[in-house]
C-alpha positions as CSV (number, residue, x, y, z in Angstrom):
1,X,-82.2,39.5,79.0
2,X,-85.2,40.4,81.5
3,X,-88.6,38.4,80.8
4,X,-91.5,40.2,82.2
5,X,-93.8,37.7,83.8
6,X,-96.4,40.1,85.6
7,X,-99.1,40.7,83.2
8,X,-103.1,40.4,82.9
9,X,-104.3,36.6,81.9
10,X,-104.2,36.8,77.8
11,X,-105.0,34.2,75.5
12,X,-104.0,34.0,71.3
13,X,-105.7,31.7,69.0
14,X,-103.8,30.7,66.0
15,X,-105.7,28.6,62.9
16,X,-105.3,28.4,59.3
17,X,-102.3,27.9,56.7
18,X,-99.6,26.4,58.1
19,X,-97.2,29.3,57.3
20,X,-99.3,32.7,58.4
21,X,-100.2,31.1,61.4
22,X,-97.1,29.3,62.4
23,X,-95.7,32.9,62.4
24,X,-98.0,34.9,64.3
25,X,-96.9,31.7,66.6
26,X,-93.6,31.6,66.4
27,X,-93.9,35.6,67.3
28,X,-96.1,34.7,70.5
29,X,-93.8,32.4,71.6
30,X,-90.4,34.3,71.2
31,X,-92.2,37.0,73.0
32,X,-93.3,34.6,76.1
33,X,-90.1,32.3,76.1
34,X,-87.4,34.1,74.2
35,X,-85.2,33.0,72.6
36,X,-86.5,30.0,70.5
37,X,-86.7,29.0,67.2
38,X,-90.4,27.2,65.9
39,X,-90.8,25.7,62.7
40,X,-93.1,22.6,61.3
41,X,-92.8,19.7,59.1
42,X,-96.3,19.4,58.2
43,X,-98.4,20.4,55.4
44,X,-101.4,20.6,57.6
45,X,-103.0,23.8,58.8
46,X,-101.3,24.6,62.3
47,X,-104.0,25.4,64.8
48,X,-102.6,26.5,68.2
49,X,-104.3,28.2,71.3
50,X,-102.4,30.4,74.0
51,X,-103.3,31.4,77.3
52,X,-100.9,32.7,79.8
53,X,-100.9,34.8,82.9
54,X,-98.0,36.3,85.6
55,X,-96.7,37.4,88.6
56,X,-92.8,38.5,89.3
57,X,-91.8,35.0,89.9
58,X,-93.7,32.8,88.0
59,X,-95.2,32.6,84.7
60,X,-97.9,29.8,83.7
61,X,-98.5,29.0,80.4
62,X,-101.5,27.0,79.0
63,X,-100.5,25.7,75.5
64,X,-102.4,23.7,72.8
65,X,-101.0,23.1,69.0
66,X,-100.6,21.1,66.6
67,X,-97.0,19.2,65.6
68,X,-94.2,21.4,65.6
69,X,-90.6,22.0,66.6
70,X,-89.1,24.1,68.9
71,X,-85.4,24.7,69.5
72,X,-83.6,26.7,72.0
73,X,-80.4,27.8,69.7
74,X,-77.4,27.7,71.8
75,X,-75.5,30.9,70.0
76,X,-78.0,33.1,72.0
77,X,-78.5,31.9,75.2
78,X,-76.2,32.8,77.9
79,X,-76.6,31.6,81.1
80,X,-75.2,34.8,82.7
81,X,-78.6,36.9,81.6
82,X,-81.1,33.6,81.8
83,X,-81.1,32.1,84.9
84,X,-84.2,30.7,84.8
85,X,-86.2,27.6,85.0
86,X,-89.1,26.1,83.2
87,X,-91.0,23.2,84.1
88,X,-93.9,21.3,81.7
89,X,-96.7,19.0,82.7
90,X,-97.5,16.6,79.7
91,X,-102.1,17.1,79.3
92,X,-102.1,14.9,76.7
93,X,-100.4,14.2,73.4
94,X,-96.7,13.5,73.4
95,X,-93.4,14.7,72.6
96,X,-89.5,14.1,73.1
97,X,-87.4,16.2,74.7
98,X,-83.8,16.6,74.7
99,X,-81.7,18.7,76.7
100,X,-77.5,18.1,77.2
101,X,-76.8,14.1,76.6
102,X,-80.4,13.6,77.7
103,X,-83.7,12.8,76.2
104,X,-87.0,12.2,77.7
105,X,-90.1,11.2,76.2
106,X,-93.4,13.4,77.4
107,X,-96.6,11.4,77.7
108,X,-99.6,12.4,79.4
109,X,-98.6,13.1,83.6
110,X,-95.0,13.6,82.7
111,X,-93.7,16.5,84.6
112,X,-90.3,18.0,83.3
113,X,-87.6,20.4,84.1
114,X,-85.3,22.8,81.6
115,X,-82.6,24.8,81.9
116,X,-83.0,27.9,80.0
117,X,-79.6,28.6,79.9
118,X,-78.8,26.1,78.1
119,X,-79.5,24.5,74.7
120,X,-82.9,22.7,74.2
121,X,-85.2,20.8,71.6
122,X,-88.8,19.9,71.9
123,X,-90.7,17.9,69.2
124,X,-94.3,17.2,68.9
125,X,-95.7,15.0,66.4
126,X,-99.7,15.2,66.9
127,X,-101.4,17.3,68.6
128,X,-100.9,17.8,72.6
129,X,-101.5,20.1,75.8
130,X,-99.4,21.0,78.4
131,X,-98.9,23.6,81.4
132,X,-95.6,25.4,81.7
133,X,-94.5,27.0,84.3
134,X,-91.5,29.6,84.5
135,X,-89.8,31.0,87.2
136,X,-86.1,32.4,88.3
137,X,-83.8,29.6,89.0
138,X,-83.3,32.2,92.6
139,X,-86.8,31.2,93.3
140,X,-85.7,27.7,94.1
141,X,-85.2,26.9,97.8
142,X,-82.4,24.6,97.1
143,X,-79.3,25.3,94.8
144,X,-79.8,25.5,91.5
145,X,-76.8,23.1,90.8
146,X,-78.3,20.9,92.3
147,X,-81.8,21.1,90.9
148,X,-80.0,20.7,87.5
149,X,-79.4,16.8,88.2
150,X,-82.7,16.2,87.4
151,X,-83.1,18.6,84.3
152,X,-85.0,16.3,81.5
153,X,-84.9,13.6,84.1
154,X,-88.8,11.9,84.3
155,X,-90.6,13.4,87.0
156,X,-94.7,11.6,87.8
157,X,-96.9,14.3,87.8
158,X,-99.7,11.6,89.5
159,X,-98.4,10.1,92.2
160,X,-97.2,11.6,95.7
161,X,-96.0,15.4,95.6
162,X,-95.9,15.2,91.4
163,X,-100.1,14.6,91.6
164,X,-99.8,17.3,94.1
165,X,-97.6,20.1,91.5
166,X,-100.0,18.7,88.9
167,X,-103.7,19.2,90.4
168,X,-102.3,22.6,91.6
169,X,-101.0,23.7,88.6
170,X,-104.2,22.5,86.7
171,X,-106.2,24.7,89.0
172,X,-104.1,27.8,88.5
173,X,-104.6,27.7,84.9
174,X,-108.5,27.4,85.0
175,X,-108.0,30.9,87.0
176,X,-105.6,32.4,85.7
177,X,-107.1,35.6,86.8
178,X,-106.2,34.8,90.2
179,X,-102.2,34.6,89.6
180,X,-102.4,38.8,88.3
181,X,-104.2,39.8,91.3
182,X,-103.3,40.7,94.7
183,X,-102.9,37.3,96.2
184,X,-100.8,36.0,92.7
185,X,-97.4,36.1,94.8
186,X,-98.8,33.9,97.6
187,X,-100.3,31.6,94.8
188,X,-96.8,31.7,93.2
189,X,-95.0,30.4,96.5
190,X,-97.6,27.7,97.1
191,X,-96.3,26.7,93.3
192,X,-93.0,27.0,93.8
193,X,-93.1,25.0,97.5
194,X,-94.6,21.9,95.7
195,X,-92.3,22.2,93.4
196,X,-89.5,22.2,95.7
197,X,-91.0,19.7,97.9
198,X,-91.2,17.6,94.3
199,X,-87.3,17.8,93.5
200,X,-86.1,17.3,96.8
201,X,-88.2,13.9,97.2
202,X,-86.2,13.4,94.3
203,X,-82.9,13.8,94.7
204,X,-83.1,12.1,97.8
205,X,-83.0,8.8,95.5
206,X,-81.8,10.3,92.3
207,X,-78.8,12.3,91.0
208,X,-75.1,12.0,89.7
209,X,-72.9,14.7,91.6
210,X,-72.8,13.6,95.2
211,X,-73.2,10.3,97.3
212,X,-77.5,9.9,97.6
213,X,-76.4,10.0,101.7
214,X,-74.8,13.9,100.9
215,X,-77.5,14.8,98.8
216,X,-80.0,14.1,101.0
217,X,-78.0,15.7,104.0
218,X,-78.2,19.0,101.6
219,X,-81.8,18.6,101.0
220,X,-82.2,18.0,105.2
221,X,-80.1,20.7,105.8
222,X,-81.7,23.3,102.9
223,X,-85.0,22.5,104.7
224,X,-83.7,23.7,108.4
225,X,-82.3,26.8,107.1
226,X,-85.7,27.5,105.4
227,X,-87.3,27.2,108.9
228,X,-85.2,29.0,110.7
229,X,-83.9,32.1,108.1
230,X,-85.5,34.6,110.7
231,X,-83.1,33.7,113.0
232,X,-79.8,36.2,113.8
233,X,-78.1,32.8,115.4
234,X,-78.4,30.8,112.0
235,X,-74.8,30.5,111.9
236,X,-73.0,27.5,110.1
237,X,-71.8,26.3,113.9
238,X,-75.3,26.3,115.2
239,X,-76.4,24.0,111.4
240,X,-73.5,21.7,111.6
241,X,-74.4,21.3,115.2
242,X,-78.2,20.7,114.6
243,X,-77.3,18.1,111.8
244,X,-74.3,16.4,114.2
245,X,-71.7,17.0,111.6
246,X,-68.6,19.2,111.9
247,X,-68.4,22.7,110.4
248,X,-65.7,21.3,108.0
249,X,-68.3,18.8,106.4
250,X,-70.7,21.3,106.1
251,X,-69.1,23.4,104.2
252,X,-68.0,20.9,102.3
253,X,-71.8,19.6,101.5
254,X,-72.3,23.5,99.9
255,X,-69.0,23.7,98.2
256,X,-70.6,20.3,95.8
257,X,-73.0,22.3,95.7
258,X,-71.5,25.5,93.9
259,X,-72.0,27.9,96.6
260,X,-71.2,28.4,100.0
261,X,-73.6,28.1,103.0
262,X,-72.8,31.7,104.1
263,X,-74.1,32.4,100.3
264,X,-77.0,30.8,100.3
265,X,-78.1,31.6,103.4
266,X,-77.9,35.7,102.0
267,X,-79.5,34.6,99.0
268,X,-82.9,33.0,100.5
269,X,-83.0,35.9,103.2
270,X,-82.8,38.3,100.0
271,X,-85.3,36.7,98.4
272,X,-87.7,36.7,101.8
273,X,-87.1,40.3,101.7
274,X,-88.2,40.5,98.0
275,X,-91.1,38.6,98.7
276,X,-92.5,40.4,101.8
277,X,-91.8,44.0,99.8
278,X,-93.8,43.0,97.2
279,X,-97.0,41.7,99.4
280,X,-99.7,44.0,99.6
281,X,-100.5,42.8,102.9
282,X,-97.2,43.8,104.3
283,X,-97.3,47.6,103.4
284,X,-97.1,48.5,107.2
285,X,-94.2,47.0,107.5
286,X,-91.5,49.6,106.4
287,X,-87.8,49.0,104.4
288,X,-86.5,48.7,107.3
289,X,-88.4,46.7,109.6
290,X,-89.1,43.9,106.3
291,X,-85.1,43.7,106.4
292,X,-84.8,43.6,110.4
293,X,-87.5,41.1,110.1
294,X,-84.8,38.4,108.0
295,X,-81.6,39.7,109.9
296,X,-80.3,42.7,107.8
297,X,-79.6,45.1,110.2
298,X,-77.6,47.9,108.1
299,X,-79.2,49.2,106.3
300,X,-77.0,50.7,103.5
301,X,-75.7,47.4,103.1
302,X,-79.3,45.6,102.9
303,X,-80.0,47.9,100.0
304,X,-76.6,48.0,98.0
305,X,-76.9,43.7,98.2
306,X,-80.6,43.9,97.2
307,X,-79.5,46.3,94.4
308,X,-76.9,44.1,93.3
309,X,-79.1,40.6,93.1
310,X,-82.2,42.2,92.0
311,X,-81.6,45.8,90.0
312,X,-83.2,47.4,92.0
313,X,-82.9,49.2,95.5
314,X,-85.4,48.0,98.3
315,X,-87.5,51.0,97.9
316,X,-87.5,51.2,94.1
317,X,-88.7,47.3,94.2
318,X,-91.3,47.8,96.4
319,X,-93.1,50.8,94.8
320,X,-92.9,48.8,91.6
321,X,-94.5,45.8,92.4
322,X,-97.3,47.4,94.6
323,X,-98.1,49.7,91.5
324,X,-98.4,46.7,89.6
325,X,-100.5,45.4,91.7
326,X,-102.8,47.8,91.6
């Protein structure tokens, strides 16, 4: 299943009886966040607003309604064809949310994290606001495993880098306009950074499948790869060496990590190269010289890789995203 995140900012308004309008909403929302299942248990008119807006790695989503349910049904998702992430920041109202063996309540500043791939409910009584933001769990700077540790774990959207996610993803929705132009990938990665900046704080004092001393080594050690992914000598001898640990242990720290460091190093390059193709400021660089630029120096094997992560080849990519720029 592909979702298409890049369009033009849009907005649907819903208000009436309870059952036309809690279709036409139902029908928004399968088409934004497939697949879900909405229904109500209130005799009241539903009344819901919609505004939403996208670029090819993030979606943000500016939602108002009255009480309702939604339900991710687990006979349809499958986490080969949904790797993605959502994250919500609680406006105002509340709700609970339960994902796996957790729940979580949402109150106003409550910033949260799902797993698409997996089986979800939400349930608002009253009304309520929130932001949600959607992305491709590959968009991550740190392993998705483990960023799940702290799915529908309470994050605090206002204090430290949570007031930070929260002021920034508050502006992007008052201008949404901006996040379907050509500097919405650049507004995306600032997104995305705090994001990652966020659940690494995090996990530095939270999680459940590594000592808090190995998770933090990850986090330290996700962070100098990030820095220095340009470099041909970022080689796991030259990491373990910078983090004073043996090669053995590193590899290790990935393997809890469910991917190895050689892995993830191809993966973050990969998505560099992604990135830089689909910039508008970068046209002059050619295919070649973007792949040069984060250490892919064959060529037929930089674009059979991209191909395979992506679906596309490095050229194909790049002509698509610049014409939807346009």
């Amino acid at each position: 299943m592909t979702v298409n995140f890049r369009h033009e900012p849009l907005t649907l308004e819903v208000s009436g009886d309870s059952g036309e309008s809690i279709n036409r909403w139902r029908a928004e929302m399968e088409r934004a966040f497939p697949p879900l299942t909405i229904h109500t248990e209130s005799t009241q008119p539903f009344r819901a607003q919609y505004r939403s807006a996208g670029t090819e790695e993030l979606q943000i989503s500016d939602i108002q309604a009255s009480a309702h349910v939604v339900e991710r049904n687990p006979g349809v998702v499958s986490s080969k064809n949904f790797e993605y992430y959502k994250i919500s920041l609680q406006v105002s109202g509340t709700g609970l949310m339960t994902q796996g063996d957790r729940q979580l309540s949402l109150t106003p500043g409550t910033i949260a994290v799902y797993d698409t791939a997996q089986a979800y409910d939400l349930r608002f009584d009253d009304d309520y606001r929130f932001v949600v933001a959607m992305f491709p769990k590959k968009a991550l700077d740190i392993p998705s495993k483990l960023a799940n540790e702290l799915v529908a774990y309470p994050l605090d959207g206002t204090a430290g880098p949570g007031s930070m996610l929260s002021s920034y993803l508050m502006g992007l929705v008052e201008n949404l306009h901006y996040l379907s132009g050509a500097s919405g990938e650049r507004l995306a990665r600032t997104g995305l950074d705090l994001l990652t900046t966020l659940l690494s704080a995090e996990l530095e004092v939270h999680g459940s499948t590594a000592s808090p001393e190995r998770r933090s080594l990850l986090v330290e050690i996700c962070y100098y790869i990030n820095e220095h992914l340009s470099s041909p000598n970022l080689t796991p001898e030259v990491i373990a060496s910078a983090h004073f640990i043996s090669t053995r242990h590193l590899y290790n720290v990935f393997q809890e990590a469910g991917v190895s460091i050689a892995q993830w190093i191809k993966l973050r390059r990969l998505t560099e190269c992604r990135r830089d193709l689909a910039d508008p400021l970068k046209m002059n660089l050619t295919v070649a010289q973007v792949a040069t630029r984060w250490s892919f120096d064959e060529a037929a094997y930089f674009s059979r890789i991209f191909k395979e992560n992506f679906g596309l080849t490095p050229s194909e990519w790049r002509k698509y995203a610049l014409v939807s720029f346009a």
